[in-house]
N, C-alpha and C positions, 0 to 999 in steps of 0.2 A: 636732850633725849632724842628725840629727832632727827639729830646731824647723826647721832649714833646709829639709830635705825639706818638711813644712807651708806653708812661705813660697813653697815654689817651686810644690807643686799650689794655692795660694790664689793665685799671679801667674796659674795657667792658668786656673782657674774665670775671676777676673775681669774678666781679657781676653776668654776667652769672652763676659760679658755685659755687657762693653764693646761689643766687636764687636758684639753680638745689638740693640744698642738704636741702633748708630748706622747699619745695616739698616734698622731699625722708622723712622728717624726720614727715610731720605734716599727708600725703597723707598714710604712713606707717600703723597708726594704723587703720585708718578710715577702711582700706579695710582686716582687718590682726583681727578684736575683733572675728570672728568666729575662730581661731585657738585655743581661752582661751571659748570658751562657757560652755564647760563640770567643767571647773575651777571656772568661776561663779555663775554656779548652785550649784556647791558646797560648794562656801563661804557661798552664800545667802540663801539659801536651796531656790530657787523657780523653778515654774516649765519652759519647752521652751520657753512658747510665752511671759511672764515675759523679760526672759535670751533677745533672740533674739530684743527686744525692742530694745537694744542698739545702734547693730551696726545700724538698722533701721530708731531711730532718727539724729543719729550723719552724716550720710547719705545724710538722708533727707534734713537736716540743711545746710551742706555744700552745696547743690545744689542748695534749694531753696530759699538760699538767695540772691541768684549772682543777682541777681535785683536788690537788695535794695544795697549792695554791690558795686553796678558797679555806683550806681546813689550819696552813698556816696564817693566813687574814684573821680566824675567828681567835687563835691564840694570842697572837701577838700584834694583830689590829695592822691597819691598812696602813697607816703612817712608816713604821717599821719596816715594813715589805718592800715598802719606796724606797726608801732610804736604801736596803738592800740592792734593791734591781738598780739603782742609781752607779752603783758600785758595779753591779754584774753584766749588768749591757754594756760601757763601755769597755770594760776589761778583756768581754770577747772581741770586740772590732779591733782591739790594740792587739791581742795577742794573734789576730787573724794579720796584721801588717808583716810579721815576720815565716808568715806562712813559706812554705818551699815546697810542699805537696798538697793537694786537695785535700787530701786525710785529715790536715791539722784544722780545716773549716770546717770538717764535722761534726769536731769538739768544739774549736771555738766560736762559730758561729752558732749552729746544729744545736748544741747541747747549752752552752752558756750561754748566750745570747737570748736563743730561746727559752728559757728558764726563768731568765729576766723578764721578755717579753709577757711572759703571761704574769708573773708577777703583777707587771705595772697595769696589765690588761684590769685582773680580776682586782685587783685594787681600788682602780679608777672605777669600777663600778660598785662598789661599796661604795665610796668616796661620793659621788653622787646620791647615791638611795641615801645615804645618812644627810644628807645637808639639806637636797629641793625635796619637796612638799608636794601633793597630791600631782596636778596635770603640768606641773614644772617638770616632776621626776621622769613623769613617761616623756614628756618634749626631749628632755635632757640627755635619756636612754637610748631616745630614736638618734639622736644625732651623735652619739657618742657611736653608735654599732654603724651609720654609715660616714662618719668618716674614716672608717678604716678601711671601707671602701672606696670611698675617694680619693683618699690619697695617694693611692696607687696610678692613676688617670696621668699625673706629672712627675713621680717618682721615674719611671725608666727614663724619662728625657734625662733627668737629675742627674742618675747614675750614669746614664751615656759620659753627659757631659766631663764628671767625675774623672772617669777612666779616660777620658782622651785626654787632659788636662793632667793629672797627676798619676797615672798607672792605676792597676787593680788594688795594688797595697796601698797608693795615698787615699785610695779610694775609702777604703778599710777604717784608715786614724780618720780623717775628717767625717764619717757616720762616728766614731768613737766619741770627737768632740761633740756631735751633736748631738749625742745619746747624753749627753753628761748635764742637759735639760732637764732632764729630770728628778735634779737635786732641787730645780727650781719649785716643782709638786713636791716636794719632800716637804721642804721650806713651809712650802702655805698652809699643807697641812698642822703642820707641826702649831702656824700660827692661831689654827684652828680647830685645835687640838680638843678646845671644852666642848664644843658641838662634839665629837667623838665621842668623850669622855659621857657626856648628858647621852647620846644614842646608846652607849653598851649600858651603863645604866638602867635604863628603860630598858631593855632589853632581858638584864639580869632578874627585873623583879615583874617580870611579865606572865609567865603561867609556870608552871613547873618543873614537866619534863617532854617538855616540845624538841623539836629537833631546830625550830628557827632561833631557841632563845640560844641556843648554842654559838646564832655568832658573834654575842658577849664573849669576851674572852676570861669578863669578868665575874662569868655566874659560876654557882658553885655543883660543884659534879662533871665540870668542861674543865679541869683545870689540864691538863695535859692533853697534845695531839692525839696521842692514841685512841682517848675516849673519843675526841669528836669523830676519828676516822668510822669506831667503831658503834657510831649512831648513826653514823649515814649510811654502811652495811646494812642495819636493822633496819632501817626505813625504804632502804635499795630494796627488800624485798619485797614490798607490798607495791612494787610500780609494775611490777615485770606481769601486767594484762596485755592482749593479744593486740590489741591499736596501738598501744604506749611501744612496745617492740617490733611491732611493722613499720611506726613512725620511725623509731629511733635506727632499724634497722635500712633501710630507704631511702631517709636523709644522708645515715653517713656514709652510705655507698655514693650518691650522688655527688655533693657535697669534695669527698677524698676522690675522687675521679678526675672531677675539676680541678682540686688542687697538685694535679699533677700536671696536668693539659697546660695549667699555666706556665708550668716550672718551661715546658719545649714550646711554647705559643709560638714564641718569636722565631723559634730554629724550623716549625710546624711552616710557616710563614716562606723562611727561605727554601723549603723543599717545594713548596708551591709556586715557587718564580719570582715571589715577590720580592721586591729593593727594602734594603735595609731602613728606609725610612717610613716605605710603607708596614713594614713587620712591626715597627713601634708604633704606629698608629693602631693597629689592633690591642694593645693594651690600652688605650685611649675608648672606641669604642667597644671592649669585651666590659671596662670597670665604668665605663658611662654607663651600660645597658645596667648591670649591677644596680648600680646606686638607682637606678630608676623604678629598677622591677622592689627592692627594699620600702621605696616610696609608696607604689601601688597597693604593696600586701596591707602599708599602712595607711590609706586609701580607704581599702576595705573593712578591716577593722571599724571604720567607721559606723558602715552600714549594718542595720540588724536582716538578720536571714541570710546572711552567706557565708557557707560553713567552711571554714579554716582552710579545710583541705583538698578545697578545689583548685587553689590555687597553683600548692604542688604539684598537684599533678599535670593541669595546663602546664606547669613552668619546666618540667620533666620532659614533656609530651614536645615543645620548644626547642629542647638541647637535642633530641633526636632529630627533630628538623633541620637545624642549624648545624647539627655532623655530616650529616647527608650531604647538605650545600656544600659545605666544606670538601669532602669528601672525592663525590662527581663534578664540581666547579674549577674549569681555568682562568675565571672570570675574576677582576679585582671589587667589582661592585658587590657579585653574588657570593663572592669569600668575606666579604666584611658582611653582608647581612647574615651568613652562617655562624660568623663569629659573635655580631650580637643578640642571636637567639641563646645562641649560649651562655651568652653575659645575663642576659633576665633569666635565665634557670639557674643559674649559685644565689643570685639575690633575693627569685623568688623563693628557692626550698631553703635557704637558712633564715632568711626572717619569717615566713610563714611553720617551719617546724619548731623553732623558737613557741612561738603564738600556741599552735597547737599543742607542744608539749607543758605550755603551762595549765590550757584547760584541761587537760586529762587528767590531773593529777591535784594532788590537796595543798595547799598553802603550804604548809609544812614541807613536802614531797618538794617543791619549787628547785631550791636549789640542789639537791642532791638530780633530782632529774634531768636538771639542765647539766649539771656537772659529767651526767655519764653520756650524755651527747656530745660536749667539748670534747671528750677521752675518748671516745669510739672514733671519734670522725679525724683527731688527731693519732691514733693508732696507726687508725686503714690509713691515712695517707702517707705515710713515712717508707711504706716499700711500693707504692707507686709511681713518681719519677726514676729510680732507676730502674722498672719494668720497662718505663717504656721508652728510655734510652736504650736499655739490654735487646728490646724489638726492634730498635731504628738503626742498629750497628751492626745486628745479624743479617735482617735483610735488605735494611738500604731504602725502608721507604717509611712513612708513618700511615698507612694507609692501615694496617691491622689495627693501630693505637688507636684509629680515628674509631672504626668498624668495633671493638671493645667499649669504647667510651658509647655510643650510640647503643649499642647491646643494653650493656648498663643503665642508662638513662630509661631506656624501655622498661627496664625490669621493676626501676626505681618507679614510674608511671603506676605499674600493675599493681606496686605492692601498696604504695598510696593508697591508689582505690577499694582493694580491699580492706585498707585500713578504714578507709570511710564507711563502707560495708559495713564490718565488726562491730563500730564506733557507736552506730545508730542502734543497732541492735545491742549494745548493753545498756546505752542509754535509756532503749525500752525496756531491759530490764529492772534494773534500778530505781526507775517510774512507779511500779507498784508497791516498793521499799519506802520510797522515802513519802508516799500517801500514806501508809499505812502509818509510818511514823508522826506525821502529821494529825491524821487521826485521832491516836493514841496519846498523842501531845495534847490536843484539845480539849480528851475526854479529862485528863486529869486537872 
């Protein structure tokens, strides 16, 4: 019995870094195609806003699918989905090898690719919550959301090396092979299939007509997609109060801003004078500052008395700083501290609006919540890299791009605040509600 107990926390560790590596491997390029931008321009001869499309749709994709995503997880369970994106991510890098115009990376990359990608994303975190248990699950989470920050920090070396070695297309089949890792999570899961099987379970015969018991696939009145879509509509509308849409509106301006800034970092880089090796060093430290300021928001958490949403807005108030530097700097020391203020502003507004969008909202609300945060922020950023290709081809400089993103950042700052504002003030109101019901509870 014992050796048993051992096999079964060595099937969770493993899986765990199963999971953690096929993260590293899919999460790698998504955030890493600005380090090959100058390289694509050159296979395809097109010009930025063309180039920049990419990393924009593949982005886009993965984020704003986690909806549709999360609602095919609750039908068909997170093993299955695997198993699917297993098939679908490498299909796009293969079918991206025979590319002969950018256009064909839109689809295969852009769309297929990314399709997958969040697949395995929102997967892997079911995949997690079902298996660890209390302060394993939150350890497990944290490190699951910054490695896919991480791995970006060595990914553009990766892909350099990649394309100097075998072209942009061998580039393409060797991620294909590597995406094909992911049969490995299929695998484990599948081995681990009765822990699955035991969570939808529990699930199905948990309260009624909850919106969480819905991600049983197995309870009854969820048997078809439509319905779950059409419970998380119904529950979409009781979120949409005046913090919960300042948050969500805020973040994903900030947030799709940045994910556009990364797509030209590198090409941002060589308009500034810098040497191609220093331009990849900015993706080094922009995703180091990231993974650090992710750290601190969880830091904070810690401590009681410090409310959620200062952090955003410091981390806001940051990226404006570090545009500036950027901005007025011909300096290579004062261009990289510009660049890593901007690295703790993406890490600290989506771990800390993550954080805050959970307290706002009811248990239930959780995931539908989070889900219209992944959608919105993947929306907005899908026509932001070719904006600001389409600005750097018109007139020849990124200095607007820069002065936009700094605007933006600003506005993201204000409306923070007010969200903090609003926040407090229904909290005060609520305060005499739920006495009252407290009260009333007592007397009876």
């Amino acid at each position: 019995m014992e050796n048993f107990t051992q096999m079964q926390r060595f099937d969770k560790r493993l899986l765990f870094l199963i999971t953690l590596l096929v993260l590293t491997i899919i999460f790698g390029p998504v955030f890493s195609f600005g380090a090959i931008f100058i390289t694509m321009m050159d296979t395809f001869q097109t010009d930025r806003a063309e180039t920049a499309a990419v990393q924009s749709i593949v982005i886009g994709m993965t984020f704003s699918f986690g909806v549709i995503s999360g609602a095919l997880i609750s039908r068909f369970g997170p093993t299955m989905m695997i198993l699917m994106a297993s098939v679908v991510v490498p299909l796009g890098f293969c079918i991206s090898y025979f590319a002969k115009h950018i256009t064909y990376l839109y689809v295969s990359i852009g769309i297929v690719t990314g399709v997958g990608n969040s697949l395995v994303f929102s997967s892997c975190i079911v995949v997690v919550e079902r298996v660890f248990e209390g302060p394993k699950r939150l350890l497990c989470l944290a490190v699951l959301n910054t490695s896919t920050v991480v791995t970006a920090i060595f990914y553009p070396y990766f892909m350099k090396w990649l394309t100097e070695m075998y072209g942009l297309n061998g580039m393409f089949l060797i991620l294909a092979g590597l995406s094909l890792n992911i049969f490995v999570l299929f695998t484990m899961c599948w081995t681990n299939r009765v822990a699955d099987i035991n969570a939808r379970a529990q699930e199905a015969t948990s309260t009624k007509t909850e919106l969480d018991d819905c991600t049983g696939s197995s309870r009854k009145g969820c048997n078809s997609l439509i319905d779950i879509m059409l419970n998380c509509i119904a529950h979409a509308n009781k979120l949409f109060h005046v913090p919960y849409v300042l948050v969500l509106i805020s973040s994903s301006l900030s947030l799709a801003i940045l994910n556009g800034y990364v797509g030209v970092m590198f090409d941002i880089a060589l308009w500034k004078g810098m040497t191609s090796s220093q331009g990849y060093i900015t993706f080094v430290v922009y995703y180091s500052c990231t993974a650090v300021s992710c750290v601190v928001v969880g830091l904070l958490k810690q401590k009681k008395g410090v409310n959620s949403l200062v952090y955003p807005i410091l981390s806001t108030f940051c990226g404006c700083c570090g545009q500036l530097l950027i901005i007025f700097t011909s300096k290579y020391a004062v261009y990289m501290l510009g660049t890593a203020l901007t690295g703790m502003t993406y890490g600290g507004v989506i771990a800390s609006s993550l954080s805050v969008i959970v307290q706002m909202v009811s248990q239930k609300q959780v995931p539908v919540a989070t889900g219209l945060f992944s959608t919105l922020e993947g929306l907005a950023s899908l026509g932001v890299g070719p904006l600001y290709g389409s600005i750097r081809d018109i007139s020849g400089s990124y200095r607007s791009v820069l002065v936009t993103i700094t605007c933006v950042q600003a506005l993201s700052s204000a409306l923070f605040t007010i969200a903090l504002i609003t926040n407090r003030r229904r909290k005060k109101r609520l305060q005499p509600d739920r006495s009252n019901e407290i009260i009333a509870s007592t007397r009876l």
